[in-house]
N, C-alpha and C positions, 0 to 999 in steps of 0.2 A: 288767425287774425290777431295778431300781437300791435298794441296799440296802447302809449301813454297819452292820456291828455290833458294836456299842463294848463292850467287856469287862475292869474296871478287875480289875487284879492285885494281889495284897499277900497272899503265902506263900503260896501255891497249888502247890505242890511234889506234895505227893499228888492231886490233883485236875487239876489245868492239863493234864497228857498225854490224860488220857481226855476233857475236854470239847475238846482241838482237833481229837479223831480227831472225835467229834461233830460239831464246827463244820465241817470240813471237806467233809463229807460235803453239807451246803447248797449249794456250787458246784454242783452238778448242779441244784440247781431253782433259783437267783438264778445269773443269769447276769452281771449287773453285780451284783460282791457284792465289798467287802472287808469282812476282819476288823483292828478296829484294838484292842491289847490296850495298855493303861497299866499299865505296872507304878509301881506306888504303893513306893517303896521299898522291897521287896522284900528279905529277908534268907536265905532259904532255898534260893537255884537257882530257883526259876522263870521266872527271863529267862533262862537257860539252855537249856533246853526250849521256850519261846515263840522263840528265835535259832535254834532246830535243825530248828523248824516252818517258821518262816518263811522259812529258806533252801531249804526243797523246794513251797513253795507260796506265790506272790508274792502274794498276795492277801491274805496276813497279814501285818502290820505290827503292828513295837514301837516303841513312845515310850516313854521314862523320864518320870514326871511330875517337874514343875518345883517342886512346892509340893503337901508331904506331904497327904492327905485325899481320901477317898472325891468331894467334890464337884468340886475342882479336878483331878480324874482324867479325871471324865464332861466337865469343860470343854474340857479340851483334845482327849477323845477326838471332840467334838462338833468344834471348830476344825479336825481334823486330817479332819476325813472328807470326802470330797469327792461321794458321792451322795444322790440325791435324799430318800430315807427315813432314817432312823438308830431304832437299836434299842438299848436299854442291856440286854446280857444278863450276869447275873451268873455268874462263874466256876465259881460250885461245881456248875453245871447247876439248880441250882433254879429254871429254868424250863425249861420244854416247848416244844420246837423245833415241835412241830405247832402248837402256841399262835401262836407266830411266823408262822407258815404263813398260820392262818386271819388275823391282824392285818394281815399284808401284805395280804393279800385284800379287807380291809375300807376301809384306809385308801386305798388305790389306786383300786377299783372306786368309793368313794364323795367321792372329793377333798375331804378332812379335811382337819386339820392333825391329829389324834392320835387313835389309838385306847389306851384304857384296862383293863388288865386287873385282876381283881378274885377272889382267894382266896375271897371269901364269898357266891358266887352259891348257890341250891337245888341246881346237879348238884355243887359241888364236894366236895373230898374232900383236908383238910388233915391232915398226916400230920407224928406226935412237935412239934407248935407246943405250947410249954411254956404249963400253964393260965395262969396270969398274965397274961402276953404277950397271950395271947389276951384278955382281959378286958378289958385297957388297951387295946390295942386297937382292941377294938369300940366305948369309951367314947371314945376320941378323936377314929376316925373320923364315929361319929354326931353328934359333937358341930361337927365340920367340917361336916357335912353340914346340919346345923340352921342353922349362920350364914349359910350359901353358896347355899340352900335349894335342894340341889342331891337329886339320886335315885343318883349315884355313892354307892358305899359303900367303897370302898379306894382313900383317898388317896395311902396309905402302902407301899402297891403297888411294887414298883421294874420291874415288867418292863410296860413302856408301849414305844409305838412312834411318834414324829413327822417331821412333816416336817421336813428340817433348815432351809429358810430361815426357818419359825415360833421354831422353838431360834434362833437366832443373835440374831432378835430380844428371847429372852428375857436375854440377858447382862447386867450381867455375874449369876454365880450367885454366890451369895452366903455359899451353905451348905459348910460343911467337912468334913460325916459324911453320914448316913444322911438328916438331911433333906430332901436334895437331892432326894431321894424326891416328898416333901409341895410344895417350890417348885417345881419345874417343873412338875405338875397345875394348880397354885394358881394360877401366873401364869397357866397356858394359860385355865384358865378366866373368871380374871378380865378 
């Protein structure tokens, strides 16, 4: 089970402790596993906390990113990783490590290049997503969906999982924020 999981930083001071006791706890079922955390300028002490993890557990690594934004985070967290899968999990935990679980399953057992996870399937269960948000949203995705004339419904998704030599071909990335989200689906698919 060879699996990076890239986890860009930027003032994560309340949060950053509790998701590496979390993260941590994955070495027992990824046995080839690192964690590669980007701190995105960070002003708060969270590279402090991510230096105190990483000195008692080799398998986590920090990089300062070179070039402020969420996209050029995931860039180099993708350059920097050296195993076969790569996972973009965001900090705050807002995703589900069993989620991770069953996607490694997926993408391995069926030699993809990515598997895509999606907020708005019938079992989900989206919790405090401000209505608006949700409205734009839905009106964006479906309207990706229309052009691409695709059956995916969350482009905008951040918690995907690929293969890294697919990623490396996707470079350079382009996007400086949250979009990075929507390009790297978009290229995979195209």
């Amino acid at each position: 089970m060879s699996l990076s999981l890239i986890i860009p930083v930027y003032n994560e001071i309340n949060q950053i402790q509790y998701t590496l006791k979390k993260i941590t706890k994955l070495k027992k079922i990824f046995k080839n596993f690192e964690v590669i955390l980007i701190n995105d300028f960070s002003t708060d002490g969270s590279e402090r906390i991510i230096e105190r993890f990483s000195k008692k557990n080799k398998f986590i690594k920090l990089y300062n990113n070179k070039k402020k934004g969420l996209g050029p985070a995931i860039e180099l967290g993708i350059t920097k990783s050296t195993k076969e899968f790569v996972c973009i999990f965001m900090s705050d935990m807002s995703d589900d490590i069993n989620d991770l679980k069953k996607y490694y399953k997926i993408i391995y057992n069926n030699k993809i290049d990515a598997v895509f996870g999606t907020r708005f399937s019938n079992n989900s269960k989206i919790k405090n997503y401000p209505k608006i948000k949700f409205i734009l949203n839905r009106i964006f995705n479906n309207f990706i969906r229309i052009i691409l004339w695709s059956k995916y419904n969350d482009f905008t998704n951040a918690f995907k999982i690929y293969r890294r030599k697919t990623l490396l071909k996707l470079f350079p990335i382009v996007s400086e924020n949250f979009n990075v989200f929507l390009e790297l689906p978009l290229k995979i698919i195209i």
